[in-house]
N, C-alpha and C positions, 0 to 999 in steps of 0.2 A: 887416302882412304883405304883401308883394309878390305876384301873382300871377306865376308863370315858365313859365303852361299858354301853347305857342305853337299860335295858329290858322292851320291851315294854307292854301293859299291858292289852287287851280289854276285855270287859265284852264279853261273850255268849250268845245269847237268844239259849232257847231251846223248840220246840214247837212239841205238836205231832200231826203229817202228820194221823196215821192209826192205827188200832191196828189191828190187825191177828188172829185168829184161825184156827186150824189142828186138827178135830173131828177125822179123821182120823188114823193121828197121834199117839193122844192120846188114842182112842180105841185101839190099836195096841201094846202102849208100859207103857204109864200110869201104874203106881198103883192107884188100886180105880179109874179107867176113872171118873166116876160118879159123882167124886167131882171136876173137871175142869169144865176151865170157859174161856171165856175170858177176858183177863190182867182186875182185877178191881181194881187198884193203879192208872191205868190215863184214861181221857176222851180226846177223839180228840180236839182240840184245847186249853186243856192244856199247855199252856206257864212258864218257869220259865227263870230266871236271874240270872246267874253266879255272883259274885261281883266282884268290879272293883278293890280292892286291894288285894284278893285270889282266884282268879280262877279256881285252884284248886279245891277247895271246893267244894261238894255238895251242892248245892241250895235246901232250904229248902221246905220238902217236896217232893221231887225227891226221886223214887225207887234207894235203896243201889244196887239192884243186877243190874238195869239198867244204873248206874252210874260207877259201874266197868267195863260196856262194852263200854260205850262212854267217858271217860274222859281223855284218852290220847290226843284225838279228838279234845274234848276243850278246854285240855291246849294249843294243838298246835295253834290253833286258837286265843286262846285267846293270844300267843305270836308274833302273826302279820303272822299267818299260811291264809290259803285261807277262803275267802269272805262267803261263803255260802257250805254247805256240808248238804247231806243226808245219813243217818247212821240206824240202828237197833240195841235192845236188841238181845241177844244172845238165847232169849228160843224159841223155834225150836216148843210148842206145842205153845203158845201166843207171838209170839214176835211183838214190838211196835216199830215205824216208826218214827224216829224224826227228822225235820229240825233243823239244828245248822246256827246261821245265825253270823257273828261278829259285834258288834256292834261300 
């Protein structure tokens, strides 16, 4: 028996809202505070584009470690999951703020 379920397939946009810093934070639990910063892999309005036949995929140029905390995010999304979502990286001294929008 044939399966005739079609999956459906959207691109992501992903844009960044903000980035963070916690001087705090990082004076407190850092090694080498001195050498933090904040996040400089993206600039606010930084936009990137999932592709429309792997969505999955990391879109080039996108932070690996930012990408492992958002992409269950946007596969869901990009499998006909909800319209617009706001999300963060998981690092606790610079974490970045990105809108996920479905395209």
């Amino acid at each position: 028996m044939e399966n005739h379920l079609t999956i459906q397939k959207h691109q992501v946009q992903i844009t960044v809202m903000k980035k963070l810093y916690n001087p705090e934070l990082v004076e407190a639990y850092a090694a080498n505070p001195s050498a933090w910063s904040p996040c400089t892999h993206f600039e606010v309005g930084d936009s990137f584009v999932t592709s429309p036949e792997r969505p999955w995929d990391m879109p080039e140029g996108f932070c690996g470690w930012a990408w492992a905390d958002i992409q269950r995010t946007v596969y869901g999304m990009a499998r006909g999951g909800q319209d617009v979502f706001v999300t963060c990286c998981t690092d606790g001294y610079r974490p970045v703020i990105f809108k996920l929008e479905k395209l």
